[in-house]
Structures are given as structure tokens and as C-alpha cells.
N, C-alpha and C positions, 0 to 999 in steps of 0.2 A: 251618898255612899262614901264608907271611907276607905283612901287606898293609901298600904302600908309599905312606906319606902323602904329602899334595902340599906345595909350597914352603910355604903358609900354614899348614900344618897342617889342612885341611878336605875332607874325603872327602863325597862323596853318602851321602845317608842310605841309600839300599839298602846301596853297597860296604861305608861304619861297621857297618850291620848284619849283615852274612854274614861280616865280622871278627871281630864280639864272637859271631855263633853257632859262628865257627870256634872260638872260645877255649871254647867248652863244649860240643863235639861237636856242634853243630848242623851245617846245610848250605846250601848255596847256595838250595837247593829251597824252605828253610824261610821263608828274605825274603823270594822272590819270592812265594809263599804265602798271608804277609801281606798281600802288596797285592793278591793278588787277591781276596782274602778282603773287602778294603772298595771296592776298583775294578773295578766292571763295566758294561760296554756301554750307555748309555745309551738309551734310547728315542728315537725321531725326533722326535718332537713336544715336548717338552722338553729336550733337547739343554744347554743355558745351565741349570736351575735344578738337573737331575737333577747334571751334573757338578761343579757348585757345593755341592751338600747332600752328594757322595761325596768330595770333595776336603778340606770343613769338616772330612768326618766322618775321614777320614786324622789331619789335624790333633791333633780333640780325642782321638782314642786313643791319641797318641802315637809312631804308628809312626814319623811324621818328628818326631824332638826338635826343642825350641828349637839355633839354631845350625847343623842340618843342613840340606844340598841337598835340595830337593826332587828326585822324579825327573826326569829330563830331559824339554824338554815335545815332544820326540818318544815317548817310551813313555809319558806319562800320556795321550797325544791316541791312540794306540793302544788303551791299556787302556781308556779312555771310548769309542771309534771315533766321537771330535766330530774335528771341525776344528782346526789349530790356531790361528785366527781367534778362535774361541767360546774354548779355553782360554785366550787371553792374555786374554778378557772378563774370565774367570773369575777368573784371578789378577789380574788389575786391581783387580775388587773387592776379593779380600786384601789387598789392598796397601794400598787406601784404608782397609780397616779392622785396618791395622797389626797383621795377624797372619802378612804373609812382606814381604818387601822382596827388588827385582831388583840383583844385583847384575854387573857389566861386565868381561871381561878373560877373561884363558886358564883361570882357575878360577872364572869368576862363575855366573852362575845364580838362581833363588829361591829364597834363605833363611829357614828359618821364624825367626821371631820370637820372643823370650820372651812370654806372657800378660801382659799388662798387670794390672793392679788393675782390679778390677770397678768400674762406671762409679756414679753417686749413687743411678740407677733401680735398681740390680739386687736390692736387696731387692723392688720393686713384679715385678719381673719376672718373681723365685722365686714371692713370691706369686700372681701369675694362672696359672702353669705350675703350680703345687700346686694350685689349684684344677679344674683342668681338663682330662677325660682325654682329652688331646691326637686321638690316632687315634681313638677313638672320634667325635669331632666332627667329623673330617674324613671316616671315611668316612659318616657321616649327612648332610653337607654337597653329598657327592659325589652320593650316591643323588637327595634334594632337586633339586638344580638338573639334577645329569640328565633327572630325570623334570619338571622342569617345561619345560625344553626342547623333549623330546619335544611333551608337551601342544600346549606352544606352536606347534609343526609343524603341529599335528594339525589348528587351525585356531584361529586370533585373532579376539578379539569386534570389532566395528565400532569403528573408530580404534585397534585396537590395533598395526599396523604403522608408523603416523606415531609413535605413543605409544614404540614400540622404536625406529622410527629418530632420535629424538630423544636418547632418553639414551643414544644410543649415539655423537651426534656433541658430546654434552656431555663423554664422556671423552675422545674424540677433542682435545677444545678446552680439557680442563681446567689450567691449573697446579698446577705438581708438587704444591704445599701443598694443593691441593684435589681430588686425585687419589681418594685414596682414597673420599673420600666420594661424589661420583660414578659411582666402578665400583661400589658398594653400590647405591647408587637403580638402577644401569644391572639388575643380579641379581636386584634387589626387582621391577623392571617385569616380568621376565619371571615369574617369581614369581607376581606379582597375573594375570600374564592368563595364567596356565594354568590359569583358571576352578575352582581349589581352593582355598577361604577358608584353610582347615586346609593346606594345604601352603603357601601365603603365610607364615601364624602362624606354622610351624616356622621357616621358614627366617628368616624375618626373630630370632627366637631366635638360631639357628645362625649368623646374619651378627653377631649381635651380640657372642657369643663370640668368635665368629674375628676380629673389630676389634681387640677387647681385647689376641689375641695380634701381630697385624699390625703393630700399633700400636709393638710393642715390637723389630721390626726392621726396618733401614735401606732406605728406598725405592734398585731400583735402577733405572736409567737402563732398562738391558739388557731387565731384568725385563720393564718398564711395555708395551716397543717391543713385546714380543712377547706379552702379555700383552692389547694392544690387535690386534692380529691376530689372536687368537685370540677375541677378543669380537668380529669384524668377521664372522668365519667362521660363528661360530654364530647371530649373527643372520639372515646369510645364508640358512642354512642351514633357518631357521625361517622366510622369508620363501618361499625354493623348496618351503616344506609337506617338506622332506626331513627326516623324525622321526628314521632310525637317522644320519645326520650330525649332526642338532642335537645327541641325546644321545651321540655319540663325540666331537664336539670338546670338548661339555662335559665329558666324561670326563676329557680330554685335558687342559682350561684348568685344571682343577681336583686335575690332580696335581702341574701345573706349585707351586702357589700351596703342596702340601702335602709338597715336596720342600723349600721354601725356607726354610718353617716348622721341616721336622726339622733343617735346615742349623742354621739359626741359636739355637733353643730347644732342640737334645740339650744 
């Protein structure tokens, strides 16, 4: 088969790739394959972080090289079934962290970018990720604040609703630098009043890990917006005494947060 390069010399990474599988008896079947293999359907409730951690994960495998198109962001907003609103988010964020740049004109598109040189932190950063068995903390993390959600539902000791509505209008009100710590106190509160000293203990453990790795990537804008909606829900939710919502949104907020992590720290 012969495939016809463009004036610049630069083909989409799928068509480069069903060129070079033609050249070794591969097939059209075989690219597409690929992508499906790392791009699938993302979840309603996460939408922004799931297609962000599938898109990263495109990236670090290589499917799209340095210098090649990404796929057009009509079939990558197909293959995710997000918005193509949510996808320019998404590559937005690439973009800021110079891993594709947009480019304009009858053969432009999002280019990946070469890998940069690893930044001064990234020795501390192997370090915490070698120390730490990643999903196993996340799903202890998950179970935790699900179940103390639930609790929470189930009924708050006296002041314990002002107690949540408070550190819930502190992340509400926090600046970006002091974001983080905030939404901890906001997870600690519920935490403490679902009347389990030992389920408190853990979690505040389990938060403290998960800082260490949080810590290590880039707060995003996107993230926070919906990240805080989804803390508005669950408090909600624990306010209405509604225990299988408190513990599904938590479900929810909390995969968001472990979709971003595998994005950034595979």
C-alpha cells in the first residue's frame, strides 16, 4: 500500500501507523486496535480526569510518537463519548505541561511533543512512588471515606452539620496555594464524625500518603471546579441522611482524584 505524505511531510499518527503496519503486513485493523486498546468510554462522573489519565496514558505508551498528530479531536471525543469542550480542557492541560502543542493551518492539529528532561524533583518523586503501593492506597482510601460518608448519613453527633458546613465553605473560599490543605481538613471532618476513632486514624494515614503523592502533581484549575462539586454533593447528600448517595458520590470523587494520580505518576 502506498501512503501519500502531506506538503510538510507530517501524517496523523494513526495514518503513519497503518503505513509502517502496512510495511510489515500489519493492517488497518491493527491501529485502530491500539487505540482502542488504551481509549475507552469514560464514566459520567468523571468525564475531565478519566479522559486526561487515558489520553496521558496514549502518550506515555507511545502510540502517538514525538512529532506526530494526535487523533483528530472529533474521534478522540468519540472514543472517550466526552464533549469536545471537556477534550480541549484536556489538551489544554497538555499543552501547559508541554507534552503536545496546537498547531493552525490545513495540516495543523495537536502535536506531541518530545519528553523533556525530568524536572530537579523527579528523583523525590521516584522516591515516594517506590515507596508506595500506589492502588492499593487508593482503593483503602476509597473504601474509608466511602464508608465514613455513609456513617455520616446515618446521623451526625450534635454540631456536627455546622462542623461540615464549615469546612466545606473553607474549600469553597480557599486559594489555590491553600487548596489542598483545606479539602484534607474538609475529608478529616467527615472522617471524625462518623463516630469511628479507628476509621478517623486510618484515614488520616491514608490522607497522609496520598499528599505526599498529590503533592507531586500539578494542581488543575478544571480538576478543583469539579472536584468541589463534587464535595458540595456529598455533603449534601449526608445532610439529606441519604447514606447510598453520600457513599456513591464518594465513590465517584474519589476515582476522579485516582484517575489523575495514574495519569500523572505511571
Amino acid at each position: 500500500m502506498v501512503t501519500r505524505r502531506r506538503a510538510d511531510d507530517t501524517r496523523p499518527a494513526v495514518e503513519a501507523a497503518v503505513a509502517a503496519d502496512a510495511a510489515g503486513g500489519g493492517s488497518d485493523d491493527d491501529a485502530t486496535g491500539r487505540l482502542d486498546s488504551v481509549l475507552r468510554p469514560v464514566r459520567a462522573g468523571n468525564g475531565f480526569e478519566e479522559a486526561l489519565e487515558q489520553v496521558l496514558q496514549l502518550l506515555r505508551l507511545g502510540l502517538v510518537p514525538p512529532g506526530e498528530r494526535l487523533p483528530s479531536e472529533r474521534e478522540l471525543s468519540q472514543h472517550l463519548r466526552i464533549s469536545r469542550v471537556t477534550l480541549r480542557e484536556v489538551l489544554k492541560v497538555l499543552q501547559d505541561q508541554n507534552m503536545v502543542e496546537s498547531r493552525r493551518g490545513r495540516y495543523g492539529g495537536t502535536f506531541v511533543l518530545p519528553r523533556t528532561a525530568a524536572p530537579d524533583d523527579s528523583d523525590e518523586l521516584r522516591r515516594r512512588i517506590a515507596t508506595v503501593d500506589v492502588e492499593d492506597t487508593l482503593r483503602f482510601r476509597e473504601v474509608l471515606e466511602a464508608g465514613a460518608a455513609g456513617l455520616c448519613a446515618e446521623g451526625l453527633p450534635a454540631g456536627g452539620g455546622a462542623r461540615l458546613r464549615a469546612a466545606l465553605d473553607a474549600t469553597q473560599g480557599a486559594r489555590l496555594e491553600d487548596y489542598r490543605r483545606q479539602d484534607t481538613l474538609l475529608h478529616l471532618t467527615l472522617a471524625e464524625l462518623s463516630g469511628s476513632r479507628t476509621l478517623a486514624a486510618q484515614y488520616a494515614s491514608v490522607r497522609a500518603t496520598l499528599n505526599e503523592l498529590l503533592d507531586c502533581i500539578p494542581l488543575l484549575v478544571r480538576n478543583l471546579e469539579h472536584s468541589q462539586q463534587q464535595h458540595a454533593a456529598v455533603v449534601e447528600a449526608v445532610l439529606d441522611q441519604d447514606a447510598d448517595a453520600a457513599r456513591e458520590m464518594m465513590r465517584e470523587h474519589c476515582g476522579g482524584t485516582a484517575a489523575l494520580l495514574r495519569g500523572f505518576l505511571a
